[in-house]
N, CA, C and O atoms as a GROMACS GRO file, in nm:
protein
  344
    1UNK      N    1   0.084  -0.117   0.000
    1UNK     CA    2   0.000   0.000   0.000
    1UNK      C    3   0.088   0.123   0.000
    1UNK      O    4   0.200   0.127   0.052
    2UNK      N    5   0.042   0.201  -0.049
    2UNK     CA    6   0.116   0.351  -0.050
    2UNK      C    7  -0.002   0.479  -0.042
    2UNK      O    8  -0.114   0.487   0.007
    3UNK      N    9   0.092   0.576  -0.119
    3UNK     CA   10   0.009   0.729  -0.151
    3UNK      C   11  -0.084   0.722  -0.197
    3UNK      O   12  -0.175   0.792  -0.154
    4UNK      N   13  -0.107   0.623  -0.319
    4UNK     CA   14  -0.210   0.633  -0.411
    4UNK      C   15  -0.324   0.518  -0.322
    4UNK      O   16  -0.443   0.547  -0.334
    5UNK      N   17  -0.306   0.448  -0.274
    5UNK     CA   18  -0.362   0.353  -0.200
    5UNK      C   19  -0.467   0.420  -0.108
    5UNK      O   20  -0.586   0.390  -0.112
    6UNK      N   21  -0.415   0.508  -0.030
    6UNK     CA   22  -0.454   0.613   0.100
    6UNK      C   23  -0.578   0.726   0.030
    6UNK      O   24  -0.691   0.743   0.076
    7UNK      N   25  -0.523   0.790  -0.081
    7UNK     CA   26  -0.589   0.818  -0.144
    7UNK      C   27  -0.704   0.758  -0.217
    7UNK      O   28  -0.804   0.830  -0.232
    8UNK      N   29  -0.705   0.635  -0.266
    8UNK     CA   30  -0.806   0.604  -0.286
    8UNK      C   31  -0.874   0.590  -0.194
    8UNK      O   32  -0.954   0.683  -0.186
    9UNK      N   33  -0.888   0.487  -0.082
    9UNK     CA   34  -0.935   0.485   0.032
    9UNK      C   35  -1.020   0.594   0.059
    9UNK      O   36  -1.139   0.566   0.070
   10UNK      N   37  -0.989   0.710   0.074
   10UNK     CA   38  -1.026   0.828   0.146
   10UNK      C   39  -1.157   0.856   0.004
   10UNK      O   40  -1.271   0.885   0.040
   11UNK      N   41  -1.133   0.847  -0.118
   11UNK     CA   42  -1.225   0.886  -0.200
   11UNK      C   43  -1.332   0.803  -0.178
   11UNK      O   44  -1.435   0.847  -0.126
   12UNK      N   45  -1.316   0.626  -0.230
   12UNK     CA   46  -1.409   0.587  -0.172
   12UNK      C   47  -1.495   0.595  -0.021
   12UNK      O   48  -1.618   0.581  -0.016
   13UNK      N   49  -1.448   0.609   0.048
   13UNK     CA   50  -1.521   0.656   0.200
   13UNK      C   51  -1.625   0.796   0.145
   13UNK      O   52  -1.747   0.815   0.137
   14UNK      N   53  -1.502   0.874   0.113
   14UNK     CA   54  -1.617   1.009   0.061
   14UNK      C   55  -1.750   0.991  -0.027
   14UNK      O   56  -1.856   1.052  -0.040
   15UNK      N   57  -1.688   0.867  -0.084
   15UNK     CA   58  -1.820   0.889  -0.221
   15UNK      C   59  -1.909   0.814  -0.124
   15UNK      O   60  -2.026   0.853  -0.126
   16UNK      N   61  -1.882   0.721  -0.044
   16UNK     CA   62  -2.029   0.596   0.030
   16UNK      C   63  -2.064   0.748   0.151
   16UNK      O   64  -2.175   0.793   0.123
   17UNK      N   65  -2.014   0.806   0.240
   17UNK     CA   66  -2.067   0.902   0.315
   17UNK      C   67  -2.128   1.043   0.214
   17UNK      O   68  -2.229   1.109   0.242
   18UNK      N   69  -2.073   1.057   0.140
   18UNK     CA   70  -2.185   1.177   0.081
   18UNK      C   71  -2.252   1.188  -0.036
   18UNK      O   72  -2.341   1.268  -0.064
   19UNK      N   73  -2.188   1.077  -0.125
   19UNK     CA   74  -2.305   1.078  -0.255
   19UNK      C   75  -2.380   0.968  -0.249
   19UNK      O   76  -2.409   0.947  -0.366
   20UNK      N   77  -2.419   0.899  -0.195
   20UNK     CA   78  -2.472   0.752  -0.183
   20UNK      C   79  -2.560   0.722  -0.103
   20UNK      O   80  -2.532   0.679   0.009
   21UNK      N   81  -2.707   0.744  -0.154
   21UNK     CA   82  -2.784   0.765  -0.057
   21UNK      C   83  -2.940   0.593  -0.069
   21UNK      O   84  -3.059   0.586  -0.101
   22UNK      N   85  -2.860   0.518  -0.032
   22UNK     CA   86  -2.986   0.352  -0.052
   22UNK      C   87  -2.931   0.368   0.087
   22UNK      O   88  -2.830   0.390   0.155
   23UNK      N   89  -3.102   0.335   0.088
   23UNK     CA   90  -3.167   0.254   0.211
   23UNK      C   91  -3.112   0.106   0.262
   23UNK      O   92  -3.169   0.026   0.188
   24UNK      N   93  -3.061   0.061   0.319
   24UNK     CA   94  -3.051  -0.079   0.347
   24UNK      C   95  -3.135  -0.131   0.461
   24UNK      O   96  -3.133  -0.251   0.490
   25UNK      N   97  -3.191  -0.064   0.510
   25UNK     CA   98  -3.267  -0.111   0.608
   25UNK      C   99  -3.206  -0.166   0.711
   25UNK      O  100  -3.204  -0.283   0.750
   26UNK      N  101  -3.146  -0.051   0.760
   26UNK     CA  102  -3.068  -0.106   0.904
   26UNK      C  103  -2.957  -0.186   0.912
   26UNK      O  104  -2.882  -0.185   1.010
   27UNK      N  105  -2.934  -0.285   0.773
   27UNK     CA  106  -2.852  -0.384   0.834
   27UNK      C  107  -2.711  -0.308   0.797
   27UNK      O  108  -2.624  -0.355   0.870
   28UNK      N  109  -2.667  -0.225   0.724
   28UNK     CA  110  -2.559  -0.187   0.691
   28UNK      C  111  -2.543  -0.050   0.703
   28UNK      O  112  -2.623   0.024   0.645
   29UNK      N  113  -2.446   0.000   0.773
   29UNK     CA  114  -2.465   0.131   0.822
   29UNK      C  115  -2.332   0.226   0.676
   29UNK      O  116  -2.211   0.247   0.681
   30UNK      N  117  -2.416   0.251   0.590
   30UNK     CA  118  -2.271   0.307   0.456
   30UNK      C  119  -2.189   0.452   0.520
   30UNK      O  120  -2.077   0.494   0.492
   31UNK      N  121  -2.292   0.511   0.618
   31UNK     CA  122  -2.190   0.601   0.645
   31UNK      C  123  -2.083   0.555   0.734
   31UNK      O  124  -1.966   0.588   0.715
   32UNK      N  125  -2.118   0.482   0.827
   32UNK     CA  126  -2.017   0.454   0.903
   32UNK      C  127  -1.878   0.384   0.822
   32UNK      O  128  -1.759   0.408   0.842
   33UNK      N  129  -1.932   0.303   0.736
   33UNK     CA  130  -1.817   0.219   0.639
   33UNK      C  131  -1.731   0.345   0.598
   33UNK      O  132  -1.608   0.344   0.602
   34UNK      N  133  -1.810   0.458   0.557
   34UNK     CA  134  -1.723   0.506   0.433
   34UNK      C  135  -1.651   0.662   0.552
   34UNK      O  136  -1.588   0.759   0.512
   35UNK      N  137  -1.683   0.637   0.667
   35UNK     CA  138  -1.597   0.698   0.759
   35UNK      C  139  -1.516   0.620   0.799
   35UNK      O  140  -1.419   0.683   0.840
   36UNK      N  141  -1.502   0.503   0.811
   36UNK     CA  142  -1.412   0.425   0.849
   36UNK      C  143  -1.335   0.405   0.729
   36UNK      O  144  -1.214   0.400   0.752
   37UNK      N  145  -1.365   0.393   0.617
   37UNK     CA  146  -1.250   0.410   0.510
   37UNK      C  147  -1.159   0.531   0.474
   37UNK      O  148  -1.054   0.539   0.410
   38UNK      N  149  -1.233   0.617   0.534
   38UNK     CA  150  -1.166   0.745   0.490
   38UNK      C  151  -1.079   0.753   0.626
   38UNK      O  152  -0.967   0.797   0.603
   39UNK      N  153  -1.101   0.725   0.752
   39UNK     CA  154  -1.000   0.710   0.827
   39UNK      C  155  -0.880   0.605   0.799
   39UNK      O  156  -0.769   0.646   0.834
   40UNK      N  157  -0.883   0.524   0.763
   40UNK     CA  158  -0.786   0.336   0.714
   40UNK      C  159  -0.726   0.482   0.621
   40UNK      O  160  -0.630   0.544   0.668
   41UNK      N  161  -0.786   0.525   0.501
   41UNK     CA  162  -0.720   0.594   0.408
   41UNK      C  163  -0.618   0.735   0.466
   41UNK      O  164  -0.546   0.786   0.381
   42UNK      N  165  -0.617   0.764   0.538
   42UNK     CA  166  -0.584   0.889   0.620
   42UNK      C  167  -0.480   0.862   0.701
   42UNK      O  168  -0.405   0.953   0.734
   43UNK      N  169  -0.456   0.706   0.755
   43UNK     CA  170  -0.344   0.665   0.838
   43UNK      C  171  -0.243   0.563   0.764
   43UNK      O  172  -0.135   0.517   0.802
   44UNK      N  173  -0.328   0.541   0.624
   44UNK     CA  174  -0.196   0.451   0.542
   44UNK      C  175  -0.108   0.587   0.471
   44UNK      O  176   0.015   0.585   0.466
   45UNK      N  177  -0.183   0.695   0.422
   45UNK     CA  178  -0.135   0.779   0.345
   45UNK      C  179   0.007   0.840   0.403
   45UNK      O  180   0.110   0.875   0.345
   46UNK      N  181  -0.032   0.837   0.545
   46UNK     CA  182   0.029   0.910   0.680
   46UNK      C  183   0.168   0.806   0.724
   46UNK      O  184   0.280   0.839   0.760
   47UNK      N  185   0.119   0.691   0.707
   47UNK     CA  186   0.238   0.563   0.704
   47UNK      C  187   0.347   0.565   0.582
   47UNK      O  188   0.470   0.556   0.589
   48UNK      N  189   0.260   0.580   0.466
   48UNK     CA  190   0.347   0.622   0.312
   48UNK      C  191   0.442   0.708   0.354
   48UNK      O  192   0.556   0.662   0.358
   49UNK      N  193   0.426   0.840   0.392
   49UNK     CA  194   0.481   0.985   0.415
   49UNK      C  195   0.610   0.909   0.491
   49UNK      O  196   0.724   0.918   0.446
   50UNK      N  197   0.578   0.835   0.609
   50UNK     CA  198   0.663   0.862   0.741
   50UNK      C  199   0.753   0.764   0.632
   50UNK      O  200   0.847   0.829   0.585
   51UNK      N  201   0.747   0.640   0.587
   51UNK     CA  202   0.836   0.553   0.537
   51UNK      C  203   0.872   0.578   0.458
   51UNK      O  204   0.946   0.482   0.433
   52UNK      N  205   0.886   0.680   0.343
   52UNK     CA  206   0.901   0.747   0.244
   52UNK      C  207   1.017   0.852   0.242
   52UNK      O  208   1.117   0.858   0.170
   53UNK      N  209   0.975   0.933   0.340
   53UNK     CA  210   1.090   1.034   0.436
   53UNK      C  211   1.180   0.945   0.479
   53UNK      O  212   1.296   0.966   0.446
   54UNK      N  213   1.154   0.828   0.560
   54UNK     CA  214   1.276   0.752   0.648
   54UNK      C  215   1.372   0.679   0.501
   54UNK      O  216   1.494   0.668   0.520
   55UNK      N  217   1.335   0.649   0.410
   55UNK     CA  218   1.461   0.612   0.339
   55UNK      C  219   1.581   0.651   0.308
   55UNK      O  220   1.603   0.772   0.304
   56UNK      N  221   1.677   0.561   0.281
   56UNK     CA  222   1.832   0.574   0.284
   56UNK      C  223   1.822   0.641   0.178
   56UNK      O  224   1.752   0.621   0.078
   57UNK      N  225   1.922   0.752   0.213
   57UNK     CA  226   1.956   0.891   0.046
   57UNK      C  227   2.124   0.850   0.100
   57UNK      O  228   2.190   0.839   0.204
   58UNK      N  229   2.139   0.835  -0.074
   58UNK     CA  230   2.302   0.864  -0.094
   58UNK      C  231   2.348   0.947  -0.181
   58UNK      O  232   2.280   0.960  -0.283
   59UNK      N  233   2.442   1.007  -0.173
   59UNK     CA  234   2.486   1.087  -0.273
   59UNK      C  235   2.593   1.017  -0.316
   59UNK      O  236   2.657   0.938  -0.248
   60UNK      N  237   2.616   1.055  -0.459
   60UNK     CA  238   2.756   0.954  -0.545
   60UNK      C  239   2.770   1.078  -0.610
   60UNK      O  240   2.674   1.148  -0.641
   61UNK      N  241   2.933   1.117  -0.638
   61UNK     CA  242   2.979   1.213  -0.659
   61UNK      C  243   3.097   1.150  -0.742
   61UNK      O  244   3.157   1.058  -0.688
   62UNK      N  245   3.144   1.197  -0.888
   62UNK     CA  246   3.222   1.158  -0.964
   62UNK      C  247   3.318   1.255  -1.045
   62UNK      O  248   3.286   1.345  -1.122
   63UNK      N  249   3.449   1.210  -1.004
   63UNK     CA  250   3.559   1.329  -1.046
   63UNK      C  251   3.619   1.276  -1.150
   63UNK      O  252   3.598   1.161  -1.188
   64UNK      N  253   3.706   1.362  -1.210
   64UNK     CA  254   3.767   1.282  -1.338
   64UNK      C  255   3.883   1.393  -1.336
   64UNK      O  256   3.863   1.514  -1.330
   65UNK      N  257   4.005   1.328  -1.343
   65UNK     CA  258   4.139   1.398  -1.330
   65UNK      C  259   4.241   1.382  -1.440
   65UNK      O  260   4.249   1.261  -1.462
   66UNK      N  261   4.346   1.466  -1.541
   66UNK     CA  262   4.412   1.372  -1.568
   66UNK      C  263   4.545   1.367  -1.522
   66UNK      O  264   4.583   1.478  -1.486
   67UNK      N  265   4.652   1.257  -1.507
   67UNK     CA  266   4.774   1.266  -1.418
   67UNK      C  267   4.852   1.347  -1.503
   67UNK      O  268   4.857   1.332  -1.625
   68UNK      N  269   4.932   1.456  -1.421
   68UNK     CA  270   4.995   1.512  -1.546
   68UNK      C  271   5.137   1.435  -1.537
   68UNK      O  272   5.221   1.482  -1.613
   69UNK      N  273   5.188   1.302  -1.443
   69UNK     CA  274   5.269   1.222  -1.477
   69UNK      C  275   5.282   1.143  -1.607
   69UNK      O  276   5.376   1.138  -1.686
   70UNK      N  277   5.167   1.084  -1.607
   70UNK     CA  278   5.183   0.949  -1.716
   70UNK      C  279   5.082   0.982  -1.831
   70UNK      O  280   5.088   0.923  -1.938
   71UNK      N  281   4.969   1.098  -1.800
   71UNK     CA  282   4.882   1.163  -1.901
   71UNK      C  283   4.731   1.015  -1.897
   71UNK      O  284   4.636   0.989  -1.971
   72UNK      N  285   4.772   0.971  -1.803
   72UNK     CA  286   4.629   0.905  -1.790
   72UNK      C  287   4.487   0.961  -1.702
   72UNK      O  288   4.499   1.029  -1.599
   73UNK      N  289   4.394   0.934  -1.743
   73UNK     CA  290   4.263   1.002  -1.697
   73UNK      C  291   4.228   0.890  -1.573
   73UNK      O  292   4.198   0.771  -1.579
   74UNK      N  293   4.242   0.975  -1.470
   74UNK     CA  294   4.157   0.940  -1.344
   74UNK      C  295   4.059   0.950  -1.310
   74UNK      O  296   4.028   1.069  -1.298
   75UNK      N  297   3.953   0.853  -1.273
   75UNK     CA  298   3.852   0.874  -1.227
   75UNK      C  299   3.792   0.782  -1.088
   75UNK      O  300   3.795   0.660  -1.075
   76UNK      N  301   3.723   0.917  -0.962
   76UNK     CA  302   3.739   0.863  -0.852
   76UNK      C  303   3.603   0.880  -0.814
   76UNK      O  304   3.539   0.969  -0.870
   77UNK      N  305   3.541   0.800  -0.718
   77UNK     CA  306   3.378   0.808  -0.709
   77UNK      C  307   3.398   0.782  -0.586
   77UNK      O  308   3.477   0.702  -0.537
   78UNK      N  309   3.291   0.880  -0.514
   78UNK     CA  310   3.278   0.849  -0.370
   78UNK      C  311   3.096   0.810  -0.360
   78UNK      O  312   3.007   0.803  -0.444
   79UNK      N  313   3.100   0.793  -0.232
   79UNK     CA  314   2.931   0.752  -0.237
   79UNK      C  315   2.958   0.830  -0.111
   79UNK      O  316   3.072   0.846  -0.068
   80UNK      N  317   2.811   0.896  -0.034
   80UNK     CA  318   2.827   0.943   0.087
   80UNK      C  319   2.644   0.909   0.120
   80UNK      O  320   2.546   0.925   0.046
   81UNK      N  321   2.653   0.859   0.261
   81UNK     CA  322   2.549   0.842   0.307
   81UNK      C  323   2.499   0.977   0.364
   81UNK      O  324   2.568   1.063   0.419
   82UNK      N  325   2.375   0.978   0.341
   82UNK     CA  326   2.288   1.120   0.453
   82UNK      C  327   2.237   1.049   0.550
   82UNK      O  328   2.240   1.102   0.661
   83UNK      N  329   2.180   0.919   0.538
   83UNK     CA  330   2.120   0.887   0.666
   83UNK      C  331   2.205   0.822   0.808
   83UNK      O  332   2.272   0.718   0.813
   84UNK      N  333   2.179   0.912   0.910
   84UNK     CA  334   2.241   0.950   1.032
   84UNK      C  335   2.181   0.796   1.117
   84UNK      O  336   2.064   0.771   1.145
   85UNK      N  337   2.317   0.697   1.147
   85UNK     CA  338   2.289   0.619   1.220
   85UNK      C  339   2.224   0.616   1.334
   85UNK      O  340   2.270   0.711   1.398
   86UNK      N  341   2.125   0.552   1.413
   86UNK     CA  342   2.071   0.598   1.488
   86UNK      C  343   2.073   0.518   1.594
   86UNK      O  344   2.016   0.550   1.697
   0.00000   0.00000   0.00000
C-alpha cells in the first residue's frame, strides 16, 4: 500500500458518506463504512509519508582527473550516506 492507496481509500469513503444515498434497512450502516475508510485511508497515506521520508539517500559524486605524470585520466567516485545512524 502507498500514496495512491490512502488516497483512494479516502475517496471511496467520501463517495459511500456523501453521494450515496440507498436505504438498506438497518442492516448496513454506509456512512459509518465510508468513515471508516476514509480514516484506514488517512493513516496509510500518513504511514506512506513517514516511510518514504525515512529512506536511505546517498549521494555519489564523480571526479575525473588527468595525471599530469603518465597523461592518464583518473577517475574517482565516492558515495556518501545522509542517513544518520541511529
Amino acid at each position: 500500500m502507498g500514496i495512491g492507496s490512502g488516497i483512494a481509500l479516502v475517496v471511496i469513503g467520501a463517495i459511500l458518506v456523501f453521494a450515496v444515498n440507498i436505504d438498506t434497512g438497518g442492516f448496513v450502516d454506509l456512512d459509518l463504512i465510508g468513515y471508516i475508510l476514509m480514516g484506514a485511508g488517512v493513516v496509510v497515506f500518513l504511514i506512506s509519508l513517514v516511510l518514504m521520508m525515512r529512506r536511505r539517500q546517498t549521494e555519489s559524486t564523480t571526479r575525473s582527473a588527468v595525471d599530469p605524470a603518465t597523461g592518464e585520466r583518473v577517475t574517482r567516485r565516492s558515495v556518501r550516506d545522509n542517513d544518520p545512524i541511529v
